[in-house]
VMD Tcl script that draws the C-alpha trace (Angstrom):
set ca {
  {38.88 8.20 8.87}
  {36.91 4.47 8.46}
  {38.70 2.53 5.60}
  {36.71 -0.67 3.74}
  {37.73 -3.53 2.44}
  {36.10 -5.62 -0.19}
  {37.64 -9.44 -1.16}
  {35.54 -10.78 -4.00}
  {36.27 -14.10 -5.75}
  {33.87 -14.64 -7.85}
  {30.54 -12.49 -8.99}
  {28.42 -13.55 -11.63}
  {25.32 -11.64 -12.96}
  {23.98 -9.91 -15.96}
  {22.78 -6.10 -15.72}
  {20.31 -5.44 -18.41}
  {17.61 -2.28 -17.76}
  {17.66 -1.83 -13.92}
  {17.81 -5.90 -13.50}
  {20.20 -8.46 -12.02}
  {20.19 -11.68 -12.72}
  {22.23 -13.76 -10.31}
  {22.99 -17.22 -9.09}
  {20.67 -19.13 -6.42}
  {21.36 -22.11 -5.67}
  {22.96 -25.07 -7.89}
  {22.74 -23.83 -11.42}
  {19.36 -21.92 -11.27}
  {19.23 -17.93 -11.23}
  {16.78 -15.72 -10.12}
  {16.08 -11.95 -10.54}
  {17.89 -9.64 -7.27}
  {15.19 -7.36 -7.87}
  {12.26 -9.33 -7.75}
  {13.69 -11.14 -4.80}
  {13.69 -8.44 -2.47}
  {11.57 -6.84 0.29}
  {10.05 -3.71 -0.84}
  {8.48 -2.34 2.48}
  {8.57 -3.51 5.71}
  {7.45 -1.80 9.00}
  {7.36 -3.10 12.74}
  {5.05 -0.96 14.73}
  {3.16 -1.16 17.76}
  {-0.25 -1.35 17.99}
  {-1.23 -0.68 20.73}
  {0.96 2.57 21.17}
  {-1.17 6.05 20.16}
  {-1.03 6.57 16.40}
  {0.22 2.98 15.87}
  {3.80 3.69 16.87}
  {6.58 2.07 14.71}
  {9.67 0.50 15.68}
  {11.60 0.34 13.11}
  {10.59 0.65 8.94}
  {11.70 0.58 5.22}
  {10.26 2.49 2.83}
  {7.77 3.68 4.76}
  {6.63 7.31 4.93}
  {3.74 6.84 7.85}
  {1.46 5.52 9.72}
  {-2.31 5.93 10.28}
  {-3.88 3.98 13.48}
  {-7.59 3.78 11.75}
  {-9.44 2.08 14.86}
  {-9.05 -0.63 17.26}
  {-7.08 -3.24 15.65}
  {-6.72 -1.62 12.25}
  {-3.49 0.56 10.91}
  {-2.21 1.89 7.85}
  {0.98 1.83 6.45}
  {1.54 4.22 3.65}
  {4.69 3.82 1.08}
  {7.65 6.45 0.30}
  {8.11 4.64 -2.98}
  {4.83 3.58 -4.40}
  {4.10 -0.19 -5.77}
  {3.55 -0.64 -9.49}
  {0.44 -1.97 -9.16}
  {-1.96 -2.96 -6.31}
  {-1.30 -7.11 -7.05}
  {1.56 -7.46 -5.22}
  {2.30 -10.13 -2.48}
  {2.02 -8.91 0.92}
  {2.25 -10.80 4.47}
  {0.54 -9.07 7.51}
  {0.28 -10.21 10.91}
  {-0.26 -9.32 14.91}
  {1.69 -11.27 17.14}
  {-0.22 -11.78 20.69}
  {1.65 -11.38 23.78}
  {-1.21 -12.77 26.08}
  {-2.90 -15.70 26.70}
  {-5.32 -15.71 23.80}
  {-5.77 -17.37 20.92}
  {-3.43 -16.69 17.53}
  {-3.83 -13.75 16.28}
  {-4.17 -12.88 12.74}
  {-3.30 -9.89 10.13}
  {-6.51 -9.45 7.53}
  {-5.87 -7.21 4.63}
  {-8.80 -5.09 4.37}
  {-7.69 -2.37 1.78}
  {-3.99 -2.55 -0.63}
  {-3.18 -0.02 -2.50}
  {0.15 1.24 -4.70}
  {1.00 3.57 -2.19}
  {-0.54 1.81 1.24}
  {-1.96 -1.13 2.87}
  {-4.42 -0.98 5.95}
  {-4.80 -4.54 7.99}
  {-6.54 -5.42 10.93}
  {-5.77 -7.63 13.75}
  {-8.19 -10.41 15.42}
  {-7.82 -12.85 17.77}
  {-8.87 -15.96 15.25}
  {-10.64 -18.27 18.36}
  {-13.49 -15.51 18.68}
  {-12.60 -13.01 15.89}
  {-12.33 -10.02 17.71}
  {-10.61 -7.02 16.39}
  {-8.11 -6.18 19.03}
  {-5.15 -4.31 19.07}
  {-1.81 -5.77 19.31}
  {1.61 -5.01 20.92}
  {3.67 -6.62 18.24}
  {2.30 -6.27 14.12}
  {4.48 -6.85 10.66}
  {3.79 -5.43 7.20}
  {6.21 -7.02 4.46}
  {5.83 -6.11 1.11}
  {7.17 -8.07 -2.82}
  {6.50 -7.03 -5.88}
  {7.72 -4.20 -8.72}
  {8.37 -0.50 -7.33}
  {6.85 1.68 -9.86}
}
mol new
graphics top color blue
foreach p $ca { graphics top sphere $p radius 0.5 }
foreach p [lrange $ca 0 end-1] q [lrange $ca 1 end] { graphics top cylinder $p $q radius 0.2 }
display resetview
């Protein structure tokens, strides 16, 4: 049988429908909510079907062509205007690679990977999807 143990000084916020506010740094607060990741998925791209490593919130993948995936949301964004970072790492020689957003969605986003030097779509070993924003 596991046993926990929690010591807790000191915890300020205010719960009022669904939110926290806590806080940040100095005097300032900030919304726990609206601060965290929403979806986040490392996958490999150049694995068959765009194999992922290791997720959150994610319920799949699609592997759409050369250079281009999908990553598709268990729990679906409020809206289609939230902040999202995408981006191929390259484990070669060539230039920096990139991670363009060609279609977002509530419940998925689709990027593709180039090599920015001669913009070639290419498929890359190591890409990142990380999702803000309101869950709906």
């Amino acid at each position: 049988r596991m046993t926990s143990q929690l010591n807790v000084d000191t915890i300020k916020g205010k719960t009022t429908a669904g939110s926290i506010t806590i806080q940040g740094e100095g005097s300032k607060t900030t919304n726990l909510q609206q601060g965290l990741i929403k979806v986040w998925n490392n996958f490999d791209g150049t694995a068959a079907n765009a194999a992922s490593r290791d997720t959150f919130n994610v319920s799949g993948m699609t592997d759409d062509t050369t250079g281009t995936a999908t990553t598709s949301y268990t729990n679906v964004m409020n809206n289609a205007n939230y902040p999202a970072i995408t981006i191929g790492e390259d484990d070669s020689s060539n230039q920096g690679p990139s991670g363009e957003q060609t279609s977002v969605t509530t419940s998925s986003i689709q990027f593709e990977t180039r090599y920015q030097g001669n913009n070639t779509v290419y498929d890359l070993d190591r890409c990142h999807v990380m999702i803000s924003g309101d869950l709906a």
